[in-house]
N, C-alpha and C positions, 0 to 999 in steps of 0.2 A: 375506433377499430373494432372487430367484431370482435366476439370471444373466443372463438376456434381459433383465429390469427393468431392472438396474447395468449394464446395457453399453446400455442405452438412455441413460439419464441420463450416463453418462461420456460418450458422444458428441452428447449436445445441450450439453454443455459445453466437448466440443472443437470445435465448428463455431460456437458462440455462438448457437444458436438463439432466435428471437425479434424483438422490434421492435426492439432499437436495432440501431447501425452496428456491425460487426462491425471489429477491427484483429487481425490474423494469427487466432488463436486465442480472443480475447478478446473480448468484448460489452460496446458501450459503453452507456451506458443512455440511453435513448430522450431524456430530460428534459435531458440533457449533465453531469449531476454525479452526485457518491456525497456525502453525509453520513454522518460517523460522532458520536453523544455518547459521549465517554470517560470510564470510570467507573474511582476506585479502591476496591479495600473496599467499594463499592456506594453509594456519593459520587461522587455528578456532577461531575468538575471540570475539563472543556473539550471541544473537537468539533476533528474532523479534517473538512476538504472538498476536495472535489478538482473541478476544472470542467475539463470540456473544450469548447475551440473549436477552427474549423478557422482557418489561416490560407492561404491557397493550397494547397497542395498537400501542405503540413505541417499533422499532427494538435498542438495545445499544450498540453500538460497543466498545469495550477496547483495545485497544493497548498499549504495552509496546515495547519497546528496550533498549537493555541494552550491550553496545559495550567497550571493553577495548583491547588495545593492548600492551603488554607486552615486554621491551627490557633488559636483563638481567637480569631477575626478580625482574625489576622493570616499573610499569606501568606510560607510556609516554604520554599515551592516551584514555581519556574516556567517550562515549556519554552513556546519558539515554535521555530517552522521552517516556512520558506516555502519552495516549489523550484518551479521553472518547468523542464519537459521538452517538448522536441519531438522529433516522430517522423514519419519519410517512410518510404511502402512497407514500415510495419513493423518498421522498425527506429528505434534509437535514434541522433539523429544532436547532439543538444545537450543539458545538464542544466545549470542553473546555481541551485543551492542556499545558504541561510543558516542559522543556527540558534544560539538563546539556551538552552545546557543548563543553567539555573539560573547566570549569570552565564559559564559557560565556550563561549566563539566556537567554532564550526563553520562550515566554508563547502566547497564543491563547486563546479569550474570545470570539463565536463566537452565535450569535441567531437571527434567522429566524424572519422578519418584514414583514408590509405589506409592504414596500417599497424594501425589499430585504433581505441581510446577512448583519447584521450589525456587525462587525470584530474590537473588540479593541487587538491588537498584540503588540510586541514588538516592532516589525518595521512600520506595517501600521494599521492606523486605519482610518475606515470609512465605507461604502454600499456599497456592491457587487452583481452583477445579482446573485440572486435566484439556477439559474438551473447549477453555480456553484459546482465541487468538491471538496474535498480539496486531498491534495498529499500522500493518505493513499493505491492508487494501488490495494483495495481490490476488487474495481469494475470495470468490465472489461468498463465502461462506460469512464473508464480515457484518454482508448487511441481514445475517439472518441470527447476530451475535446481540445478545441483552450488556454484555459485558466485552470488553477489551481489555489487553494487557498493555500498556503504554510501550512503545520500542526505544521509548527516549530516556524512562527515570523509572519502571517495573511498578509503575502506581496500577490498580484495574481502576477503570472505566467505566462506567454506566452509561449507556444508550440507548436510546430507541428509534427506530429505522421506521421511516414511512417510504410505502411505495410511492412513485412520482409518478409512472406511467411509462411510456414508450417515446424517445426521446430521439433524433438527430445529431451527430454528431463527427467532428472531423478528426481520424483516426488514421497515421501513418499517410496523410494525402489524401483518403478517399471518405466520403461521406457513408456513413455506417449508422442503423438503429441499434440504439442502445437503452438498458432500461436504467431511470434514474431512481437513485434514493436518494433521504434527506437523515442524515443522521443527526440526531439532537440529543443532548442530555452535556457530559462530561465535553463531549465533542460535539463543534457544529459546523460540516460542513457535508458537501451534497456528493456521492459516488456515482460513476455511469459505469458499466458491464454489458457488452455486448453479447449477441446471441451465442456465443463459443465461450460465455460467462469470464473472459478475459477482460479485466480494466484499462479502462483507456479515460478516461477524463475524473479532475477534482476537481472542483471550489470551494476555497472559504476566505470568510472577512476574515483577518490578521487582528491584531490588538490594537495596531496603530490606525484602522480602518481602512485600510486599502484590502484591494480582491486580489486574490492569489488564483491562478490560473494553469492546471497541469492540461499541458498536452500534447497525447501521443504521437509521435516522431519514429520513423525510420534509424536515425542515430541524433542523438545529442549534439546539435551545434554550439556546446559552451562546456567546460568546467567537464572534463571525463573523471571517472572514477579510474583510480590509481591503487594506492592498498589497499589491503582486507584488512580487518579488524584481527 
């Protein structure tokens, strides 16, 4: 690709160009949500969503997932996680997370201090630099993060992001360029962000070695999100 082309597209994705609302860097989608169906081995077996509303002056983010895989009609395996985030001016100023990993509790208790992110988790609790994300991939600002805040157990993160290039991708039906990263370190797996720097596709190997598969859908054909946290 030439270079004027790629330095076009990097910068309709660092300014969030297009219809929806824009939050620092990132494009919110016009409609107010992102659907994901999740695939393992190329078996459908749940959907990730995320809705955004405004509430005064704070953006609130909802996230659900809801994951089961089924071995002769009977289920082996089952994640949910629900997490409510809010955000003022851009930043992160609350997180408050749950999650069922196949019977073992995760939870996330997280709000913004003068001193930083004060994090009481399952696994870690303590102060975290401020300009901190947590691992919610909705903002394309994750693949430019050294550090993550887990949304599962409040552990941080270590990562580092390589660019992939300019990438193909099927998003809501229509085939879309999008750019890929390789996130490595704490986490391994691969994000796409489209030229409106909105995410539409994951990969990663699981533990049991199978490929886990997000992708972006019009609405979720499995397992809707129900409560908030």
């Amino acid at each position: 690709m030439k270079t004027w082309v790629r330095t076009l597209v990097v910068l309709a994705a660092l300014i969030g160009a297009g219809s929806g609302q824009v939050l620092g860097g990132t494009s919110i989608p016009e409609k107010g949500n992102l659907y994901f169906d999740v695939w393992r081995n190329g078996n459908l077996i749940g959907s990730h969503r995320i809705d955004f509303r405004r509430d005064g002056a704070d953006l609130v983010v909802d996230i659900s997932i809801r994951l089961a895989v089924d071995f002769a009609y009977v289920t082996v395996f089952r994640y949910e996680h629900r997490n409510e985030e809010r955000w003022r001016d851009g930043s992160l100023i609350a997180m408050t997370s749950s999650t069922n990993d196949d019977g073992k509790a995760g939870h996330v208790r997280l709000a913004a201090t003068t001193d930083g992110l004060a994090v009481e988790g399952s696994v870690f609790t303590g102060t975290l630099p401020a300009d901190l994300l947590p691992t919610t991939y909705w903002r394309v600002e994750s693949i430019r993060q050294r550090r993550l805040i887990s949304s599962q157990d409040g552990r941080p993160m270590d990562v580092t992001v390589t660019d992939a290039g300019l990438d193909t991708v099927l998003s809501e039906g229509r085939v879309v360029p999008a750019s890929r990263y390789l996130m490595r370190g704490d986490l391994d797996l691969d994000l796409w962000y489209d030229a409106n720097g909105e995410w539409v596709k994951l990969t990663f190997v699981a533990s049991d070695g199978s490929t886990i598969d997000y992708r972006r859908v019009p609405a979720p054909r499995v397992i809707e999100a129900e409560a908030r946290p």
